[in-house]
C-alpha positions, 0 to 999 in steps of 0.5 A, a space after each residue: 373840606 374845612 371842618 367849619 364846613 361840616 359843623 355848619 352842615 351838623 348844626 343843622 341836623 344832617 349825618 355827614 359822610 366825609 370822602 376824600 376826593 382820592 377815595 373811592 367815593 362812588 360807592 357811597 352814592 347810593 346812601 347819600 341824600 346830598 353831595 356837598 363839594 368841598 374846597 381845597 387848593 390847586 388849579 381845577 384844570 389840574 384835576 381832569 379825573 376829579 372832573 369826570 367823575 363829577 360829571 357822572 354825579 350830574 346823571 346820578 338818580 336822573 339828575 335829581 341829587 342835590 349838589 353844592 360846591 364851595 371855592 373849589 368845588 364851584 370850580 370843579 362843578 363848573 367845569 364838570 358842567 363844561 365851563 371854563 375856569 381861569 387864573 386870577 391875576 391877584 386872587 381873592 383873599 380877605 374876609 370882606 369880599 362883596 358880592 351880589 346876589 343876581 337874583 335877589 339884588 341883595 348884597 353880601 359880605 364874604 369871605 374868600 381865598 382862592 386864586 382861579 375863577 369861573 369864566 361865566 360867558 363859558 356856562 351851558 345853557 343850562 346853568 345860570 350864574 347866581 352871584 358876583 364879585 363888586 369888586 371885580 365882576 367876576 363869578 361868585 356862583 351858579 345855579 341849574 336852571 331846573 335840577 338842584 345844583 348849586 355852587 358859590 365861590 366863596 366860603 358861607 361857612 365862614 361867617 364874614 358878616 354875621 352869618 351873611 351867607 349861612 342860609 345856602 347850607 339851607 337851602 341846600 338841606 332843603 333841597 335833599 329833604 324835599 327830595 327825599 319827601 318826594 321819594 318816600 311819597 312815590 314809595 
């Protein structure tokens, strides 16, 4: 994980536990409040262990913990999800990659460097795809329908504009404090 990841989750006030993908990382569960996947090299149909156990994170407190993945954690939430990931013929690789937010309509400016994709048309039902490249039409992110999980291809941690897309890592915290509202109350 891109340590601009963290200091962008630190900023903002929340304690960070860091787990290698490798490390035995379910045992951290239970005191987490959130799940930020992080992103790496490779191709995520290399990683078909990594993906099991990413899958049971989508059942984890009855579906309710807060996931959001970056580059190849969008990927890996994907495919977890049950999508199809595949192979760019160029990649995307700059620091003035456009995409589109489907649901505002707004446009930004991002920075990206990966070389596999997310085939949208593969998404379940209960994902809907979130952003997209201008350049090339292809996924940029996707959102659950009704649990709070989301993920972007590209790195918001990065600051490509000015902090263009910096808001996402608040949106997640958001989602962990509103749930962990919601849980103090029924306590």
């Amino acid at each position: 994980c891109k340590e601009s990841i963290v200091t962008s989750l630190l900023a903002r006030g929340a304690q960070v536990v860091r787990a290698p993908a490798a490390a035995e990382w379910e045992a951290l569960l239970p005191g987490c409040d959130g799940v930020l996947l992080g992103n790496g090299p490779g191709d995520p149909k290399d990683l078909p262990q990594l993906v099991d156990r990413i899958r049971k994170l989508f059942a984890f407190r009855a579906g309710s913990l807060p996931l959001f993945g970056i580059c190849l954690g969008h990927q890996l939430l994907a495919r977890a999800a049950g999508a199809e990931t595949y192979k760019l013929p160029f990649g995307h690789r700059s620091h003035n990659q456009p995409v589109l937010d489907l649901m505002s309509r707004r446009a930004f400016v991002t920075s990206q460097n990966h070389g596999y994709a997310v085939d949208d048309a593969t998404l379940p039902a209960d994902f809907t795809p979130w952003f997209v490249s201008l350049n090339d039409g292809t996924s940029e992110g996707m959102r659950h329908r009704y649990r709070p999980i989301f993920s972007v291809q590209f790195h918001p941690e990065a600051a490509a504009g000015p902090r263009d897309t910096a808001f996402l890592f608040d949106e997640f915290l958001r989602m962990v404090n509103t749930l962990k509202s919601s849980q103090a109350v029924r306590s």
